[in-house]
C-alpha positions in Angstrom: -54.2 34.5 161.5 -54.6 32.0 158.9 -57.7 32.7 156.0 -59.5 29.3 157.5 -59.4 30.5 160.9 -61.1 33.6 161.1 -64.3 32.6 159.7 -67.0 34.1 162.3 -70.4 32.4 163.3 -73.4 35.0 164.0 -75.9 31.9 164.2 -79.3 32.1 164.7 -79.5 35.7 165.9 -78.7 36.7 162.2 -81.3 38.7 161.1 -83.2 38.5 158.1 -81.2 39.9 154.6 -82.6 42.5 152.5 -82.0 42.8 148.7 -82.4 46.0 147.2 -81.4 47.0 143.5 -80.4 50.6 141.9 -80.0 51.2 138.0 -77.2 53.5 136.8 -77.7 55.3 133.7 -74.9 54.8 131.5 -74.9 56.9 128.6 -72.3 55.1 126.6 -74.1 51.6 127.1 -76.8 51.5 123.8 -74.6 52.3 121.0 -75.6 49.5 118.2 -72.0 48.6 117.6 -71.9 47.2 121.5 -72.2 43.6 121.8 -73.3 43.6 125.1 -75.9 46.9 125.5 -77.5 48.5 128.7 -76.7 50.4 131.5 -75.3 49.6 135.0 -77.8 47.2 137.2 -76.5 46.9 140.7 -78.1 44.9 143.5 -77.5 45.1 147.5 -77.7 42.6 150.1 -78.1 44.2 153.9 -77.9 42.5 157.0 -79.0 46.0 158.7 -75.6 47.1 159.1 -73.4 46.3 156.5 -74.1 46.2 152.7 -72.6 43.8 149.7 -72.9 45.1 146.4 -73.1 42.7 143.4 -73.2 44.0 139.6 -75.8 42.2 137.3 -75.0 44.4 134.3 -75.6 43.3 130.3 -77.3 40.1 131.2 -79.7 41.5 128.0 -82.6 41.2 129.8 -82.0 43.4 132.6 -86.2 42.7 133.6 -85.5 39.3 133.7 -82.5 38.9 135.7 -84.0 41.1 138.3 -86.6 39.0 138.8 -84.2 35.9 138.7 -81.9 37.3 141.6 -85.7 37.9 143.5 -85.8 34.2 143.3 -82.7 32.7 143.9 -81.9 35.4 147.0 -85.4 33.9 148.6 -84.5 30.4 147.7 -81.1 30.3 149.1 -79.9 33.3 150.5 -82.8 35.0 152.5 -82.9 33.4 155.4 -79.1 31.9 156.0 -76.7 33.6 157.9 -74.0 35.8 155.7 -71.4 33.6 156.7 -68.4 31.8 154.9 -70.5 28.7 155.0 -73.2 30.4 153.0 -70.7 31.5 150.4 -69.1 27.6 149.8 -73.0 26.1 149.8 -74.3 29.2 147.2 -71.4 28.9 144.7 -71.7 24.9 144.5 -75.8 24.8 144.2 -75.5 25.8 140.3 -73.3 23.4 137.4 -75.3 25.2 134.2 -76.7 28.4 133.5 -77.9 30.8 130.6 -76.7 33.9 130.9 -79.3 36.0 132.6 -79.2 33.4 135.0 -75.1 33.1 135.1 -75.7 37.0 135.7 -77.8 36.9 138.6 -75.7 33.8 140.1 -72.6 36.3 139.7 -74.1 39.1 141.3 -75.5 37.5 144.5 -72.2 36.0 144.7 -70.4 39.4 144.3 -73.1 40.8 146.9 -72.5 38.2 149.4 -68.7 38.1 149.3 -69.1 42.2 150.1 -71.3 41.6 152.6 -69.6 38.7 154.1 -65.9 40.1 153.8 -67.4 43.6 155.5 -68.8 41.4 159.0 -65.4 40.0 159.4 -63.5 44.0 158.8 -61.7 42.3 156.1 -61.2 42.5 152.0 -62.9 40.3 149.7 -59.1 39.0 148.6 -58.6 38.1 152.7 -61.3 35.3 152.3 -59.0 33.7 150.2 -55.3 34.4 151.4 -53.9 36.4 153.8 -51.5 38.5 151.9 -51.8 39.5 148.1 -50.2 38.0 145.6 -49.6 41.1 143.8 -50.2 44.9 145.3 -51.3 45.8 141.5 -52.5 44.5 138.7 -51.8 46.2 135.1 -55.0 47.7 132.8 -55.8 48.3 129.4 -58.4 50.3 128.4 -61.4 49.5 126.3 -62.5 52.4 124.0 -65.5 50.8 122.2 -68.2 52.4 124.6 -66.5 56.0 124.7 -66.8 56.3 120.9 -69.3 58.5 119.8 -67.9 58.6 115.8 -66.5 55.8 114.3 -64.0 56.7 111.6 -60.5 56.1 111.9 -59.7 59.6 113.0 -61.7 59.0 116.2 -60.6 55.1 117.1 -57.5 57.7 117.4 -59.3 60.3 119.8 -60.6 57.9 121.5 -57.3 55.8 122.0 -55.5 59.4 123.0 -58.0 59.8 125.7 -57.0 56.4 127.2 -53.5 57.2 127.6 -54.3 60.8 129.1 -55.3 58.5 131.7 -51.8 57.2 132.1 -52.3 53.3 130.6 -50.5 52.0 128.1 -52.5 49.2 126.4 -55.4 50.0 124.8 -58.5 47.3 123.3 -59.8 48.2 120.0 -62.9 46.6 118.8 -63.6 48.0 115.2 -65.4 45.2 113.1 -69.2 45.6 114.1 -69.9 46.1 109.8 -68.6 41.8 109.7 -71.8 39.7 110.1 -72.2 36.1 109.9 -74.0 36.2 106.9 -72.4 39.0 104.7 -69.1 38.8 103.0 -67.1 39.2 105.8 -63.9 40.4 104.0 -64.6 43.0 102.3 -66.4 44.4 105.3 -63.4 44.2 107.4 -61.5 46.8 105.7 -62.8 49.4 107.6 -62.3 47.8 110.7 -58.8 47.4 109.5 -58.3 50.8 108.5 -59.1 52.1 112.1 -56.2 49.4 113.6 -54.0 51.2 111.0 -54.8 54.7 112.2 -54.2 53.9 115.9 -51.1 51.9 114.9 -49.4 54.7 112.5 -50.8 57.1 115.9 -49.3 54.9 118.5 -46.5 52.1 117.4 -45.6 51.6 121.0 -48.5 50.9 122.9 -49.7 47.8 124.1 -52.9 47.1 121.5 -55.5 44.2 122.0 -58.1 44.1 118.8 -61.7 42.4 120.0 -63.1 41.0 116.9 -66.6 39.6 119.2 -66.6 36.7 117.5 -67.7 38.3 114.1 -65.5 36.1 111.5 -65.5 32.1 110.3 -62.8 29.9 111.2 -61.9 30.5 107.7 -61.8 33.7 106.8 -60.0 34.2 110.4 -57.4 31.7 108.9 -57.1 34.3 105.9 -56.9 37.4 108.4 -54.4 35.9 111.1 -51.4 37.3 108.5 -52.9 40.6 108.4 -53.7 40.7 112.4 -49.8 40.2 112.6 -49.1 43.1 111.1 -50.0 45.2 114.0 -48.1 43.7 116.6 -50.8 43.0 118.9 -51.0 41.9 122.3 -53.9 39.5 121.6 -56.5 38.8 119.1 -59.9 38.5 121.3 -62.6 36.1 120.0 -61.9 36.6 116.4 -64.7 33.1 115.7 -67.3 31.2 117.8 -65.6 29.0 120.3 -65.0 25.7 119.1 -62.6 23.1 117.9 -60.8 25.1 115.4 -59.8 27.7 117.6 -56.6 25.5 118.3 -55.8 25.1 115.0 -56.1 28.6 114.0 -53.8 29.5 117.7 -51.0 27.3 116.7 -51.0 29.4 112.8 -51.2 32.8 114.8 -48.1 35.1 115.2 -50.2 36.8 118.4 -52.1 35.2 121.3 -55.9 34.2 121.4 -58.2 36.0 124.4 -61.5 34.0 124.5 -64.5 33.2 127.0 -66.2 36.4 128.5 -69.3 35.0 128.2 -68.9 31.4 130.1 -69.9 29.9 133.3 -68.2 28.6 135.6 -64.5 26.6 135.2 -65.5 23.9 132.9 -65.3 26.0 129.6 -62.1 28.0 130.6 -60.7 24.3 131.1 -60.9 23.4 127.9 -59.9 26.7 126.2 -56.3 25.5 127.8 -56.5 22.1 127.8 -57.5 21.7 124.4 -54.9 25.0 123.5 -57.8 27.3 121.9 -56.5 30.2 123.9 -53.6 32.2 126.0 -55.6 34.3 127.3 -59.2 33.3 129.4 -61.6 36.3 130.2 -63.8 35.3 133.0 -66.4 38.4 133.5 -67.1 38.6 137.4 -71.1 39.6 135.9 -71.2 36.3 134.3 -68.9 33.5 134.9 -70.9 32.7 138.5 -69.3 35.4 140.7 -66.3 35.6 142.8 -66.3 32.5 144.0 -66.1 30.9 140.4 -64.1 33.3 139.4 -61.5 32.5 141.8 -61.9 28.8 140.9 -61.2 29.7 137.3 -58.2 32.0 138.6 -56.5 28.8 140.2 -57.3 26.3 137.4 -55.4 28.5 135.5 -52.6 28.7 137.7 -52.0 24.9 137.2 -52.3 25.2 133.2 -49.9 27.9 132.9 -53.0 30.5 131.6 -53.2 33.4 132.1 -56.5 35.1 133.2 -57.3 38.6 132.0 -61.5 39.5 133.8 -63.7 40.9 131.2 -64.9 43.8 132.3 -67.1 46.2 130.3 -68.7 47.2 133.5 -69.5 49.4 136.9 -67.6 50.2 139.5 -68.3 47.0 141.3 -67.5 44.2 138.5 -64.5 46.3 138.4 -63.9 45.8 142.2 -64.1 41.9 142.4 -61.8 41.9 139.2 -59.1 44.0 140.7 -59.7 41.7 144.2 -59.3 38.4 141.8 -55.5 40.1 140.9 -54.7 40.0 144.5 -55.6 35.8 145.4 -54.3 34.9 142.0 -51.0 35.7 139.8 -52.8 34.1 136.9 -54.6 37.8 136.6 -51.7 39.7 134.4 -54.3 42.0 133.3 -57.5 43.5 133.7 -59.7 45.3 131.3 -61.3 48.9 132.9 -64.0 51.0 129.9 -63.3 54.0 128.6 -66.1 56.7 129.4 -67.2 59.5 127.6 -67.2 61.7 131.2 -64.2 61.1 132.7 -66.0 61.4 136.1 -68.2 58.4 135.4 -64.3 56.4 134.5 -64.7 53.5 137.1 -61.9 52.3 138.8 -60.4 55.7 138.3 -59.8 56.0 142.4 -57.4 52.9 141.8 -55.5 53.9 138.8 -52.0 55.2 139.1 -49.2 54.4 135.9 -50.5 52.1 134.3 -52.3 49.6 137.3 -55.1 49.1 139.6 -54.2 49.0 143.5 -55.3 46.4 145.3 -57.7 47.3 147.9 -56.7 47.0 151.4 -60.2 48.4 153.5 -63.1 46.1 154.2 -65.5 44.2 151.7 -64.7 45.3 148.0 -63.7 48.7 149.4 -66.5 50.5 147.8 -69.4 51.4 150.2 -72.8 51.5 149.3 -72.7 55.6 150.2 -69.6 56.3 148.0 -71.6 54.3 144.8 -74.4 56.5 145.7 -72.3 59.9 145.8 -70.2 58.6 142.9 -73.0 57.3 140.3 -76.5 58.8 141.6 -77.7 55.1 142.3 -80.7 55.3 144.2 -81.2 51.9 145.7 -85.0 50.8 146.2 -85.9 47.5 148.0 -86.9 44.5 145.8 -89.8 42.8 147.3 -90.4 39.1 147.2 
């Protein structure tokens, strides 16, 4: 049965949805070196019998963007029925958004897919084609959050701890000492010095170095020889996005990973077009949900990108990330954190050698009651 064909119609007998949110502590989520603090905000949208799950996560204002999904779920979402239809008219009601908004777009959007994808006793990927592109999707792991020292001895632990989990790329993001106003070189040594250790450790591994953004075009210009020592598999976000992002790709020795914080596909267009990147992040929390994401996923496709989701999140951001592996082959990565307690590690149930599994059960494959069991969420209704 085609993916256009099997769309189902409950009409006006649909009853009315309920949005309920749960807050998962996440001990590793506050460490001043994060970028992007807090712990794990999840919402739920019920239709009485099945349950979508969206993540709202690091939205910095996690207040805020609770009360923002309150608003938009009884503007637009409330009252429709959780059909296909609903899906297409949400994800083209909103061009611009700052990000507490783009956060509680995303996880409506996550929510309803779930919800949506779980009515018709299909995946989230099925929505979009009928087979998967790929049955797996290769992972690195990010060990900035699982750090709880920060010299170069335990950039090591921490990357040993990643491959005891049987990946072989590992993110490294060791320049929170460079601010914009300081001088920025000499503060980089230690960051450099804990790239050296994991190097020396480890020259065979896949290694991605997240510089958040921290340096000037210029003193990234002076750095990009330096970066190439390492043999990396990308250099994330080393300046603000901008015009001189292409300029500084074409000097580099090592692909450029830029864009976990945009909204929707305009931006991650002109990271290609313009040739400022290899590499576009889309985070499922913030670039306008599945639905965009996918969009992103396919504009990529026809600029020869590739797509790698940011994903410094839950288990459900996680989810819709692996799902966006199986509609698109421009997803040739995806990023998974790093925990502290290795029975927090989300996306742990879908790690095997190196890659995530695609899904195959209904909605993002991760009920409400295994989230529950897994995390201690305790969902309580949000009232309008």
């Amino acid at each position: 049965m085609s993916v256009a064909s099997h769309e189902i119609s409950h009409g006006a007998t649909s009853p009315r949805l309920q949005l309920s949110s749960a807050t998962v502590a996440d001990p590793d989520g506050h460490h001043p070196a994060l970028r992007l603090k807090g712990d794990w905000l999840v919402i739920a949208i019920s239709d009485g019998t099945h349950t979508g799950l969206g993540e709202i996560s690091h939205s910095r204002d996690d207040r805020a963007c609770l009360q923002r999904v309150r608003e938009l779920f009884a503007a637009h979402v409330s009252h429709q029925p959780p059909t296909r239809k609903l899906l297409r008219e949400f994800a083209a009601a909103f061009a611009k958004a700052d990000l507490v908004t783009a956060t509680a777009i995303s996880g409506i959007d996550q929510a309803l897919h779930d919800l949506v994808a779980q009515r018709e006793g299909l995946p989230v990927w099925r929505l979009y084609t009928d087979t998967p592109v790929q049955p797996s999707v290769p992972c690195y792991l990010s060990t900035n959050r699982a750090l709880r020292g920060r010299t170069p001895a335990d950039f090591v632990g921490a990357t040993n701890a990643a491959l005891a989990l049987g990946v072989r790329a590992v993110k490294l993001t060791p320049f929170e000492a460079v601010t914009e106003g300081g001088e920025q070189l000499p503060r980089a040594e230690e960051g450099f010095a804990r790239i050296e250790a994991v190097r020396a450790a480890h020259p065979r591994i896949s290694l991605r170095v997240d510089c958040h953004e921290r340096f000037t075009p210029e003193n990234t210009a002076t750095l990009l020889p330096r970066f190439a020592r390492y043999n990396l598999e990308w250099l994330e976000e080393p300046c603000p996005p901008g015009h001189a992002l292409a300029g500084l790709r074409a000097q580099a020795k090592m692909p450029f990973a830029i864009g976990e914080l945009f909204f929707g596909e305009g931006p991650f267009r002109e990271l290609l077009e313009h040739r400022r990147a290899d590499v576009i992040m889309p985070d499922p929390k913030h670039v306008g949900g599945f639905a965009s994401l996918v969009r992103v996923c396919r504009m990529a496709e026809k600029l020869r990108g590739q797509v790698s989701p940011h994903n410094p999140s839950g288990p459900v951001a996680t989810r819709a990330a692996v799902h966006a592996a199986a509609v698109s082959a421009a997803v040739t990565s995806v990023e998974l954190i790093l925990t502290s307690d290795r029975r927090r590690q989300p996306g742990r149930e879908l790690l095997a050698n190196g890659r995530l599994r695609v899904p195959l059960t209904p909605g993002w494959g991760l009920s409400i009651e295994q989230l529950t069991a897994d995390t201690g969420a305790q969902f309580a209704a949000v009232t309008q």
